[in-house]
C-alpha positions in Angstrom: 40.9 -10.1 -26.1 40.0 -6.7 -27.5 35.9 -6.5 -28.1 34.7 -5.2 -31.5 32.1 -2.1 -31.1 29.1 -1.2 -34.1 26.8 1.1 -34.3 23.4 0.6 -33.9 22.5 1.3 -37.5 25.2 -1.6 -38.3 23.6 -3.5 -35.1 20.1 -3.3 -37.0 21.7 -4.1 -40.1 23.5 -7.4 -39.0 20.4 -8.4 -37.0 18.4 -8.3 -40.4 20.9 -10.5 -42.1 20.5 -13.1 -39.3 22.4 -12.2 -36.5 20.9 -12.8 -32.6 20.5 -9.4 -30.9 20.6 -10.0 -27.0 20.1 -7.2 -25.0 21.8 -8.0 -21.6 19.7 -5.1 -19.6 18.3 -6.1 -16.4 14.5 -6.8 -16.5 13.3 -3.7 -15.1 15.2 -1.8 -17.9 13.3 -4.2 -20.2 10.0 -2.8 -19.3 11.3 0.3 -20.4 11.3 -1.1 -24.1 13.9 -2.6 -26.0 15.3 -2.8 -29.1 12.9 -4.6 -31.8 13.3 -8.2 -31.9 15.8 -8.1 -29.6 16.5 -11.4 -26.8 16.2 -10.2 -23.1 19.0 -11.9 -21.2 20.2 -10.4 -18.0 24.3 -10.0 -18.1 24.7 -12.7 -15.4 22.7 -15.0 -16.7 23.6 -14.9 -19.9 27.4 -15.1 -18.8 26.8 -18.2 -16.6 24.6 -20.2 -19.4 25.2 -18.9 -22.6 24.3 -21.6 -24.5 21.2 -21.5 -23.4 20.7 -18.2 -25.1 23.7 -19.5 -27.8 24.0 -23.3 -28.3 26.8 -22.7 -30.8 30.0 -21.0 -30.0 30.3 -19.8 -34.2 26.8 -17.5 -33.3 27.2 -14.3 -34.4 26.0 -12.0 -31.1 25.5 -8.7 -30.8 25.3 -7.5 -27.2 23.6 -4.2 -26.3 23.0 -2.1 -23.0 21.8 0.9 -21.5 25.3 2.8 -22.7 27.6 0.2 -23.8 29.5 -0.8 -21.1 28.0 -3.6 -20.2 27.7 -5.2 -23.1 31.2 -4.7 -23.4 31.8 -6.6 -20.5 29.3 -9.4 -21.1 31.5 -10.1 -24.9 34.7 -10.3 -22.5 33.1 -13.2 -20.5 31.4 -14.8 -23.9 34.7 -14.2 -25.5 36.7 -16.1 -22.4 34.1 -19.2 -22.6 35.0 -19.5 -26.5 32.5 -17.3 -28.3 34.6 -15.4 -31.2 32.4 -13.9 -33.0 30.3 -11.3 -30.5 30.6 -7.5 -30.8 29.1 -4.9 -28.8 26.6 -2.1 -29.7 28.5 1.4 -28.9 26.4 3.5 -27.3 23.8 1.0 -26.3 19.7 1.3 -26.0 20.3 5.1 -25.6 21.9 5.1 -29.1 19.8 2.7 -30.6 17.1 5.4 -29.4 18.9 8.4 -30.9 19.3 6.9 -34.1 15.6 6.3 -34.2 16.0 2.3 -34.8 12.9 0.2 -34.3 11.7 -0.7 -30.9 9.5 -3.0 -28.6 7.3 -2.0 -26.6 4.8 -3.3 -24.6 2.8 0.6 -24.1 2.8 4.0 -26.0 5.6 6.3 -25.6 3.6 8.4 -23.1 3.4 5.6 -20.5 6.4 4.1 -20.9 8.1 7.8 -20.3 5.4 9.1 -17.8 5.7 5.7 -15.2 9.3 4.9 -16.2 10.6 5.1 -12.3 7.9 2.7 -11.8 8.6 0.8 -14.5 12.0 0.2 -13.0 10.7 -1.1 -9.7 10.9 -5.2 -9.8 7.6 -4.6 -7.6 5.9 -3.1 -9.9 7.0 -2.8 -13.5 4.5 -2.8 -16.5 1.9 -5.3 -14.5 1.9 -3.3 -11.6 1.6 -0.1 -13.7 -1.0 -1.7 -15.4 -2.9 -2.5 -12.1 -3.0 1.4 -11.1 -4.2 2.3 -14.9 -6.8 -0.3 -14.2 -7.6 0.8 -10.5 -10.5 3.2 -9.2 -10.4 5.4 -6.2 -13.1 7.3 -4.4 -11.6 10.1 -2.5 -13.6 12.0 -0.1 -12.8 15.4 0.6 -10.7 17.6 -1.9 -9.5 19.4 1.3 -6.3 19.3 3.1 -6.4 15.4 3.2 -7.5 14.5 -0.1 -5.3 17.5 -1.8 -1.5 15.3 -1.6 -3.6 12.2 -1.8 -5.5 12.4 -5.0 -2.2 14.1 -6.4 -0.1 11.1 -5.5 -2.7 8.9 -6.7 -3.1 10.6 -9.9 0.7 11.0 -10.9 1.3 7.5 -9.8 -1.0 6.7 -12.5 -4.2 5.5 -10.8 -6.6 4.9 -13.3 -10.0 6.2 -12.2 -10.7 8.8 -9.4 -13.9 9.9 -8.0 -13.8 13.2 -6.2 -16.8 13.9 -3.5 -16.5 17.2 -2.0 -20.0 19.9 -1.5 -17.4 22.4 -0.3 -16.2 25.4 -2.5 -12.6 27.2 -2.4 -11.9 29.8 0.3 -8.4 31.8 0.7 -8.3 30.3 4.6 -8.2 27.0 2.4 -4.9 28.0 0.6 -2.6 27.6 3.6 -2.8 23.6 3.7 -5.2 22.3 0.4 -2.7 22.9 -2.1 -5.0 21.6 -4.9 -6.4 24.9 -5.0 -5.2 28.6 -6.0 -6.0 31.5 -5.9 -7.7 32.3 -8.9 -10.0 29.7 -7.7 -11.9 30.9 -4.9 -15.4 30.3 -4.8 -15.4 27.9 -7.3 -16.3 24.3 -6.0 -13.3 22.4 -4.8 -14.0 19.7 -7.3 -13.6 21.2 -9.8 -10.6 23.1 -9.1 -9.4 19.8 -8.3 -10.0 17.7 -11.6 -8.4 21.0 -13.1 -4.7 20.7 -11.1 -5.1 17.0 -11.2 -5.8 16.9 -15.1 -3.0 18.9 -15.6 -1.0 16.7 -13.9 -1.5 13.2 -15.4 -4.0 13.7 -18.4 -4.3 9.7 -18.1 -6.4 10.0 -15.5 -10.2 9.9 -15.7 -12.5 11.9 -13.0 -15.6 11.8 -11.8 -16.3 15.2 -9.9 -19.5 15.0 -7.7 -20.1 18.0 -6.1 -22.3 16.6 -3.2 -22.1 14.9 0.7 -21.5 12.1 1.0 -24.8 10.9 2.7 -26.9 7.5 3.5 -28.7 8.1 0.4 -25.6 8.1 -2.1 -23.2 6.5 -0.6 -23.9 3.0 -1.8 -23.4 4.3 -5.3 -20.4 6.3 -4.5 -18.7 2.8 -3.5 -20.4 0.5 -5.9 -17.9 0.3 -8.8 -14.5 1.6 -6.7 -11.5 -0.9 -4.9 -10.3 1.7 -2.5 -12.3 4.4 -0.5 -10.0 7.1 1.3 -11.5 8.9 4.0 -10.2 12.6 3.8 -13.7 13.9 5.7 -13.9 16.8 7.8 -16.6 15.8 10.3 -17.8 12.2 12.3 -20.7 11.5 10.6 -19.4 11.2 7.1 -16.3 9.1 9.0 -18.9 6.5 10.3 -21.4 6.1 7.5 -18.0 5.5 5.2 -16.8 2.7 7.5 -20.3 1.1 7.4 -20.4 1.6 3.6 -17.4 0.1 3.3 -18.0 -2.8 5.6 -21.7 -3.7 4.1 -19.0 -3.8 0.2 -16.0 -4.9 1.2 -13.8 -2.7 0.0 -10.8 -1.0 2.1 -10.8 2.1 3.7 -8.2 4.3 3.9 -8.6 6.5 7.0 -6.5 9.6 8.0 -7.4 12.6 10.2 -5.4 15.6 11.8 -5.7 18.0 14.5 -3.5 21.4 15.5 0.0 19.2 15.4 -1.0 15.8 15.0 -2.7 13.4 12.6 -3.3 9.6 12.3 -3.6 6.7 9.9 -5.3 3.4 9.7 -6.7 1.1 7.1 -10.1 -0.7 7.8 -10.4 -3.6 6.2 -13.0 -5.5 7.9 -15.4 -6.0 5.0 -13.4 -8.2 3.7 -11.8 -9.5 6.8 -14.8 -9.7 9.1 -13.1 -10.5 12.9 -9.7 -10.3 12.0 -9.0 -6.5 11.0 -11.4 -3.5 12.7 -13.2 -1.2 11.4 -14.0 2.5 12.5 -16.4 1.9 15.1 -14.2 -0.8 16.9 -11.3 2.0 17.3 -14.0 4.7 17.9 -17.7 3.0 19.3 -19.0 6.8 19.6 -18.4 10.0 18.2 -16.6 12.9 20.4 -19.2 14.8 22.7 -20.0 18.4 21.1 -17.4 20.5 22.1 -15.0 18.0 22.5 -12.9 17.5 19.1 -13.4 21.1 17.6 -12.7 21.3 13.9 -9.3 23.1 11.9 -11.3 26.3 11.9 -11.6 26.6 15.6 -8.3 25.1 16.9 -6.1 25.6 13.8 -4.2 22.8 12.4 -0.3 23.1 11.1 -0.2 23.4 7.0 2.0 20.9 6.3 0.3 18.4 9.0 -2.3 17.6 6.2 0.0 16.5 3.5 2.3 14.4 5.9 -1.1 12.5 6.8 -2.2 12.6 3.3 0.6 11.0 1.4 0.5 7.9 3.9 -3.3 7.5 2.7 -2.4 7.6 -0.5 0.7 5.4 -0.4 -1.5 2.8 1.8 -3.9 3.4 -1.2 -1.7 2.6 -3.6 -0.2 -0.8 -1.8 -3.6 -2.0 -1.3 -4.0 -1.5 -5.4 -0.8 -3.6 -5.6 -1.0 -6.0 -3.3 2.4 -4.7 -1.9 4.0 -4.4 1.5 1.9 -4.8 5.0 -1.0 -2.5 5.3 -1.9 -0.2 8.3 -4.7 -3.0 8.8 -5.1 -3.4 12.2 -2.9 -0.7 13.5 -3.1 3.2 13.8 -0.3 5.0 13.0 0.2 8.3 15.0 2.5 11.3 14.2 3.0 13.8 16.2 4.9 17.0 14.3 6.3 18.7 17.0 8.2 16.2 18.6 8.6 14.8 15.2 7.9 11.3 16.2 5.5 8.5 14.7 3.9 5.9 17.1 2.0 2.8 16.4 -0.7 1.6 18.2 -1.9 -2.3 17.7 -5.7 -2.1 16.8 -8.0 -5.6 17.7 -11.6 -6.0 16.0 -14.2 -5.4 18.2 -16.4 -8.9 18.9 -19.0 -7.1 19.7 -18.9 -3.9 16.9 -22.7 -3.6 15.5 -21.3 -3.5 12.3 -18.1 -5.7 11.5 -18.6 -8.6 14.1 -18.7 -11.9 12.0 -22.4 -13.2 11.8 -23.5 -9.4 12.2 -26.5 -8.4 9.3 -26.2 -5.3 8.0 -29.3 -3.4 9.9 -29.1 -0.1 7.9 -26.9 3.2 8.1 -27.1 4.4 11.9 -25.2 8.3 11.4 -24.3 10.1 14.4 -25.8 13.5 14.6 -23.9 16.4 13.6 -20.5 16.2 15.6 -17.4 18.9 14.8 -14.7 17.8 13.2 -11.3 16.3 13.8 
């Protein structure tokens, strides 16, 4: 049976006079916004129960899809169960759109445009998306670390970021923290950050503190975050975030790299005390001096940074979602020149000062000055 097509404009018009819309999109396309007033029915379902959508066989329907060809096929299978009087809308939802037809939706234009590959994702879709908007992320270090993961984070749509960095740009910086330019040396690395980031996603709201992160701010630093990513340059700041983040209970997001390597974990013991580890279980005591010598003295591949950097901020962003198994409990290793990532199978320590159920917190104990990894 041959399927009668209308255009959207006769689609709208039909709809007004009392005829049942259904738009036979999957759900993920739905999020995307749909026409207005429209029914969201999948295809299948609607094929295998239409009278559920359509008790009457006599209903006028008008079917519409992305581009008109599946609504052409859903009429075919209405049509073969006894529905005479469906027709499809040529063109579908992208027509509807060009003919600038009333629509549904859920967010502004700019959200639904800007987040429409997440949007599309079953996994995430406009509640997920909503949870980044909603989210706030405290990244330390606007180096070579925090540079792919605070831009991740921001054009995935996170909602809130706090940037802690006392650092300022300098051209040795350039080869690996691509954040920065060079127009910007010798400004702070904040701000050169909130400046590339802001172009980016101008959704996204900042907090720039140009400080260190010490024991005297960095209860405040945490206070009003969910996620904490470590992209530090030296031990002390590494330990004194684990306790901070232990003594809150929030999640931290570790990564570190070194000539051609890096790893990844994710502490979680603040809110798992005795089932996942935190910093000082993998690590009891910092690296003698001498012993781990920072980027500037052993050199560090460019690219090594933003391979480590992306897992923190895609662990950062599954912890936000409640997606997927974390790197809770393991450390993830990469090594670039053999191309090759190994896990390794991290157990709390019963005895960690720190994260050990029953343990008080006795105060902020920060290793001295230690170079970094």
């Amino acid at each position: 049976m041959a399927i009668r097509e209308i255009t959207p404009r006769q689609a709208r018009e039909r709809q007004a006079q009392g005829a049942l819309l259904v738009d036979v999109r999957e759900p993920d396309e739905h999020a995307l916004g749909t026409p207005a007033q429209a029914l969201c029915v999948p295809r299948a379902a609607l094929a295998s129960n239409p009278a559920a959508t359509a008790p009457h066989r006599q209903s006028e329907l008008l079917l519409i899809c992305a581009g008109g060809v599946r609504s052409l096929a859903a009429a075919q299978a209405l049509a073969a169960q006894g529905y005479d009087n469906v027709v499809s809308v040529a063109g579908g939802y992208q027509a509807w759109l060009a003919a600038g037809l009333p629509v549904d939706a859920r967010r502004d234009a700019d959200f639904m445009e800007r987040y429409s590959r997440h949007l599309r994702l079953p996994q995430v879709g406009i509640e997920g998306q909503e949870k980044l908007e909603q989210a706030r992320v405290l990244m330390v270090g606007a180096g070579g670390l925090g540079s792919p993961a605070a831009y991740y984070l921001a054009a995935a749509g996170i909602g809130f970021i706090r940037l802690v960095d006392d650092d300022v740009v300098d051209r040795s910086n350039l080869q690996r923290q691509v954040l920065h330019t060079e127009a910007r040396i010798g400004l702070p690395k904040v701000a050169s950050a909130v400046a590339s980031l802001s172009a980016l996603n101008p959704r996204v709201r900042f907090d720039a503190v140009q400080a260190r992160v010490t024991a005297d701010n960095v209860d405040a630093l945490l206070a009003d975050v969910d996620v904490v990513i470590d992209g530090a340059d030296n031990f002390p700041t590494r330990y004194l975030l684990s306790d901070a983040c232990v003594r809150h209970g929030k999640p931290l997001v570790y990564g570190a790299v070194h000539r051609f390597s890096g790893q990844a974990s994710v502490f979680d013991a603040g809110r798992h005390r005795g089932v996942s580890p935190c910093y000082r279980c993998l690590f009891p005591e910092p690296p003698g001096e001498g012993e781990a010598p920072n980027c500037a003295e052993a050199g560090v591949l460019g690219v090594l940074p933003g391979i480590i950097g992306l897992i923190q901020a895609s662990e950062a962003i599954k912890l936000v979602l409640g997606l997927g198994e974390s790197l809770s409990g393991r450390l993830l290793q990469f090594d670039a020149l053999a191309m090759r990532f190994h896990e390794a199978r991290l157990s709390p320590d019963p005895d960690c000062p720190v994260c050990a159920p029953g343990v008080a917190f006795a105060g902020y104990a920060v290793p001295g000055q230690a170079c970094a990894g």
